[in-house]
N, C-alpha and C positions, 0 to 999 in steps of 0.2 A: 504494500500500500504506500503509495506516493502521498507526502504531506508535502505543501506549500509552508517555506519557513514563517511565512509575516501572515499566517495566520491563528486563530487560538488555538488547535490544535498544534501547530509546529511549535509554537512559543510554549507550549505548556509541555513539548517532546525536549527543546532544547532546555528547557529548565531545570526537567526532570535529568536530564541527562548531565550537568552540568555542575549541580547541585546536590543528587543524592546518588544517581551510579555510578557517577566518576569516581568521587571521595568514596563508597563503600567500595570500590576494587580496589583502590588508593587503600584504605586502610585494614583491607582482609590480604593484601599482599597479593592477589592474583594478577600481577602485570607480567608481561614480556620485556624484554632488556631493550629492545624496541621501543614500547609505550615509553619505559622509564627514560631512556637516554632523551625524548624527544618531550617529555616533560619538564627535564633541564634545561632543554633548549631553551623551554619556553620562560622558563623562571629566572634566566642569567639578566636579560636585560631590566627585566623587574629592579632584581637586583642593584644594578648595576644605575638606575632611576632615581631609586629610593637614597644609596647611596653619595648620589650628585647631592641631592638635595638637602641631606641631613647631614655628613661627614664634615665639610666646612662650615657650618653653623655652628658643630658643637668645637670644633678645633680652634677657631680662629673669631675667639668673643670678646677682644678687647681693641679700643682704638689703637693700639700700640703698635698693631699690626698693618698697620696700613692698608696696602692694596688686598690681600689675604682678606682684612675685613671687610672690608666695600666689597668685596666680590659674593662674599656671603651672605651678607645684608641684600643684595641687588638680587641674588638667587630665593633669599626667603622673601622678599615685597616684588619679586615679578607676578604677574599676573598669568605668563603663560606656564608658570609652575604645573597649572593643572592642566597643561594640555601633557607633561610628563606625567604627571600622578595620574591621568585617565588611559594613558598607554599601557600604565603599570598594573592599574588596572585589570586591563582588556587581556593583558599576558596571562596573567594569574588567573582568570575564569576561562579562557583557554585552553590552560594549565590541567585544570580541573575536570575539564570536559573529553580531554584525551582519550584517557581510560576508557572510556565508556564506550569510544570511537572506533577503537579499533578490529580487527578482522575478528580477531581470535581475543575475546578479552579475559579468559577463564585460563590462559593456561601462567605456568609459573614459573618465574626463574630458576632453575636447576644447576644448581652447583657441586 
């Protein structure tokens, strides 16, 4: 059966999917090294987002610092801060949704 995404059915298949089957394969351990490695993909620039944004704010909070602090400052009162926190976002419920996505989502990494 073919669902159209932008509709209530699809929206309530991708939510479902996104929200509670991704995380219970996610946290019963049923992924393939596949899923997992491409879960990472998806969660380095999150990472790497969140980072930008919070790592010189906390390092560099004194005027003494000069350019270090203006840089900080300009990063914490930009406004398109949240076009990065809405990517970071978008990564992580991606992130999420993997699991659920894949071919084979029951089988287990074997070591």
């Amino acid at each position: 059966m073919n669902v159209g995404l932008f509709t209530a059915k699809g929206i309530k298949r991708l939510l479902h999917i996104t929200f509670i089957s991704g995380p219970w394969l996610l946290l019963t351990s049923r992924l393939s090294a596949k899923t997992a490695s491409l879960m990472i993909m998806l969660c380095v620039p999150a990472l790497l987002f969140c980072a930008l944004l919070t790592i010189p704010g906390a390092l560099f909070d004194s005027p003494e610092q000069n350019a270090y602090y203006h840089f900080a400052k300009a990063l914490d009162q930009d406004p398109t801060r949240w076009i990065i926190l809405s990517v970071t976002g978008l990564c992580n419920l991606v992130a999420l949704a993997v699991p659920a996505t894949t071919g084979r989502p029951l089988t287990a990494i074997r070591y």
